[in-house]
N, C-alpha and C positions, 0 to 999 in steps of 0.2 A: 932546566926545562923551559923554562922562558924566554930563554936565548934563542934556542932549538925549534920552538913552535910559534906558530903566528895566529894560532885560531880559537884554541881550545881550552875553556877554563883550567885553571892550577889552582888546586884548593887540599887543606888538609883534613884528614878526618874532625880531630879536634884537641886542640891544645891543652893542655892540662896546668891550668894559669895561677894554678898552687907554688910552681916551680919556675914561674918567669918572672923578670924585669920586667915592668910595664913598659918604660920609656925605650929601655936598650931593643927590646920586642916593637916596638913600635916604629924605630929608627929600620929597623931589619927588613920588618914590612911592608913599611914604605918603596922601599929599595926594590925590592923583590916586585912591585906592582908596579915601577918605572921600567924594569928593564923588561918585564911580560908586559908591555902596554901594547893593546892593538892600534893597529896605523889609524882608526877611526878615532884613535886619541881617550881611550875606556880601557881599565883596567882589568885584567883577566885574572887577578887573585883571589879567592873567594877562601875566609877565613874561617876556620872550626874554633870556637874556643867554650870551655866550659870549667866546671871547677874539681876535674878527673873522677877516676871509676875507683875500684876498691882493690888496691896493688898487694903486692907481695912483699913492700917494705914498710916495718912501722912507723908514720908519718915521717915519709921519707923527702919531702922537701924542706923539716928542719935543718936535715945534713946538707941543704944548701946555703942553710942561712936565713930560710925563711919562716919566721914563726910568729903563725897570730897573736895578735896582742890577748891580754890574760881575759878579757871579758867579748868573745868575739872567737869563731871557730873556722875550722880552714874554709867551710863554704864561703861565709863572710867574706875571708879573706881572697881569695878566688874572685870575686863581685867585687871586691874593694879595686883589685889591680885590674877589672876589667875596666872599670870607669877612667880610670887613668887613663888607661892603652887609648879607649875609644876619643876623649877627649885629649890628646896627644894627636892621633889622624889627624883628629878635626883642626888641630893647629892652634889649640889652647898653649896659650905660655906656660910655660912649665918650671923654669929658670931664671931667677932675678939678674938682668943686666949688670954686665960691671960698667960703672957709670965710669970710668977713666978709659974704657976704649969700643963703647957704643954707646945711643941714649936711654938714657934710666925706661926702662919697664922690663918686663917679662918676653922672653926669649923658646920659641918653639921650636920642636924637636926638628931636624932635619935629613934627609930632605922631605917633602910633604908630597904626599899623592893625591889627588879631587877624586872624591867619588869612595875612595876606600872604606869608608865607614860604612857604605851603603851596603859593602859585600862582606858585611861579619854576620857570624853564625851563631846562636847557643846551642851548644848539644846537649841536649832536654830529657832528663829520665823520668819525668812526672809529668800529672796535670798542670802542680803548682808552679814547675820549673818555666811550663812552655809560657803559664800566663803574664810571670815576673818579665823572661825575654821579652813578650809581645808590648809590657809595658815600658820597656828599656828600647825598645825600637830594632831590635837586632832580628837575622832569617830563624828562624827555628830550624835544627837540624834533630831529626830523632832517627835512632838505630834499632838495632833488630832485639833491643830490650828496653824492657822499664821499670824499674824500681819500686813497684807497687804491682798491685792485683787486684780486678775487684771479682773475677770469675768468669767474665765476657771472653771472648777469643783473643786472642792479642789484636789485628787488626781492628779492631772493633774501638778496641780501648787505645788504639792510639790514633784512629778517627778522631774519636771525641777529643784526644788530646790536642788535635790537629784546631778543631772548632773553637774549642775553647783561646787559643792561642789567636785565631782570627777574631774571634770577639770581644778581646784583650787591646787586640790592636785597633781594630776602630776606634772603641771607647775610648782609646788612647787621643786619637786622632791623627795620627801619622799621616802624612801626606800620600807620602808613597805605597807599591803596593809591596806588602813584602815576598819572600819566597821561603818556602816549605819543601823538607828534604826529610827523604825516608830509606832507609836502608834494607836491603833483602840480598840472600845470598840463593844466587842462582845460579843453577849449575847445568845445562843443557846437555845429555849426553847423545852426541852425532857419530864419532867414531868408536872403534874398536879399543883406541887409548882412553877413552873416556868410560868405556865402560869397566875397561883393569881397575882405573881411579876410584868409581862412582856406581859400576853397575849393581854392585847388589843396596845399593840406598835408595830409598824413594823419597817422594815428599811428607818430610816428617810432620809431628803435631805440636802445639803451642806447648813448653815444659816451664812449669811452674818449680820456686825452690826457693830457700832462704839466701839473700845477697847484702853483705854489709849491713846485718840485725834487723831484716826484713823482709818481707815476701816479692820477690819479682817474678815477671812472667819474660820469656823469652820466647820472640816467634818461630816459625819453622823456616825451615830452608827450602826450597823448589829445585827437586832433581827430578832429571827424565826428560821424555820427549820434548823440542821446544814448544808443538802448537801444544802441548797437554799446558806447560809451563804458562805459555801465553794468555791460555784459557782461566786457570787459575789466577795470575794477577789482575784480568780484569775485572776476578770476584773480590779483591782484595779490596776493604771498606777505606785502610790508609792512602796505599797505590793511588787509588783514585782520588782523594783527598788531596795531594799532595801535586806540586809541578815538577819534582825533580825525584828521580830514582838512584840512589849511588850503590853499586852491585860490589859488593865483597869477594874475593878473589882470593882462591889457595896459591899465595904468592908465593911459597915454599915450592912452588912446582916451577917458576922460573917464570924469566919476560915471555920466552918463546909461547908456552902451554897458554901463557895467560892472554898474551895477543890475541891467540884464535880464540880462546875461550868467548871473548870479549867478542871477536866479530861475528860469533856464531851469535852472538844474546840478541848485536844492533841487528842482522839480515832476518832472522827467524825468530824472535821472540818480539823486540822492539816494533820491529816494521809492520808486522799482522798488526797487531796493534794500534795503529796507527801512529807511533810515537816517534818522536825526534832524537 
C-alpha cells in the first residue's frame, strides 16, 4: 500500500505486542515508513500497538515462545517489549559491536526512519490505560469498547477517558501535541443494497457485559440515514473529544461494497459536518 499511494496515512488498528519481536518489529517498521514516505520527506505510517484483547487461545503467545518472566504478567510484558520497539526507532543501540570489524559501542537497528516514534499509538481499554500512554508519550487510540463501566453512556466515559489522557500528557510535559483516535462503526444506508444488508437495524444502544473477569461497556453502532447519522455524531461527547475518527467496515462484504460505503460516510456524513 505504500508503494501504491502517495497521500494517505497507512496505519493498523493495533498490534498485539504480546506476540512480537521488538527489534525484528522494529527493523519491519522502519522499512515500511521509508518506502510510504511522502515526497515532503514525513512519514505516513501511523502505528497501533497495545498489549491485545481477550482471544480464543490459552495464552497463546507462549506457543510462540513468548513467556513472561515468573514475577511479571503478559500485560508487563506487552509494555516491556514496547519500550524496546520505541527506543529501537529512536535509534537506541541495541547491539554490542564486534570490535574486530567496527568500533567498540552499541549498534542500532537498521534502517531508521525520523519522526516514527511520533506516529505510535496505545490502544487504550481504560482510564488507567489512556493515562500510563499519555505518560509514555504515545497517540491514544481507543475503540468502540472499554473494559470497565462506571454506568455513564459509553461516549461519555470515554470522553473522560479522552481528558484524563490529555491531562496525563501535559503533566508529562511532552513537547508536542499529541493525537487522539476513536473508533465508531457507521453504516449509512443510501441504497437498495444497503438496506438487504442493514435495513432492518437501527442505531443501537450502549451493551454492557462481562469481558476477561469484568465488566465492559461497548458503544453502539450508527445505522441509517447519513444526515440522521451526522446529526448524532455530533452529539457524541468522544467524537468530539477526539481529532481523528477510524470507521470499522464489514470487510466480509468485499473492497468493492466497502469503497462506496466509505465514500458515502466522507460526501454525506463527514462533509455536513464540517470534517476532513
Amino acid at each position: 500500500m505504500g508503494a501504491r499511494t502517495t497521500t494517505i496515512e497507512l496505519g493498523t488498528a493495533v498490534i498485539d505486542m504480546r506476540y512480537e519481536n521488538p527489534l525484528y518489529m522494529a527493523e519491519d517498521a522502519a522499512s515500511a515508513d521509508l518506502i510510504s514516505m511522502h515526497s515532503s520527506g514525513v512519514g505516513r505510517l501511523q502505528l497501533g500497538l497495545s498489549r491485545g484483547s481477550p482471544e480464543s487461545a490459552l495464552n497463546g503467545y507462549e506457543t510462540f515462545g513468548y513467556l513472561p518472566a515468573a514475577d511479571s504478567t503478559d500485560a508487563d510484558d506487552a509494555r516491556a517489549k514496547t519500550a524496546i520497539f520505541r527506543a529501537a526507532i529512536d535509534g537506541a543501540g541495541v547491539a554490542q559491536a564486534n570490535p574486530r570489524l567496527s568500533p567498540a559501542g552499541l549498534l542500532s537497528i537498521q534502517p531508521q526512519s525520523p519522526g516514527l516514534s511520533d506516529r505510535v499509538w496505545w490502544g487504550s481499554g481504560t482510564r488507567a490505560t489512556a493515562k500510563w500512554a499519555a505518560e509514555q508519550g504515545m497517540n491514544l487510540m481507543s475503540s468502540t469498547l472499554l473494559t470497565e463501566d462506571t454506568g455513564v453512556p459509553f461516549d461519555e466515559l470515554q470522553a473522560e477517558q479522552i481528558q484524563i489522557y490529555r491531562d496525563a500528557w501535559k503533566a508529562a510535559g511532552h513537547v508536542r501535541e499529541p493525537r487522539v483516535s476513536v473508533s465508531r462503526s457507521i453504516l449509512p444506508i443510501t441504497t437498495d443494497l444497503d438496506r438487504r444488508y442493514f435495513g432492518g437495524e437501527r442505531n443501537s444502544e450502549d451493551q454492557v457485559g462481562y469481558l476477561d473477569g469484568g465488566l465492559a461497556r461497548f458503544g453502539k453502532s450508527y445505522v441509517g440515514d447519513p444526515d440522521v447519522i451526522a446529526a448524532d455524531l455530533a452529539q457524541d461527547a468522544a467524537v468530539q473529544a477526539a481529532d481523528t475518527v477510524l470507521v470499522t467496515v464489514p470487510n466480509q462484504l468485499g473492497v468493492q461494497y466497502n469503497a462506496r460505503l466509505l465514500g458515502t460516510i466522507v460526501h454525506q456524513v463527514w462533509k455536513p459536518l464540517g470534517w476532513k
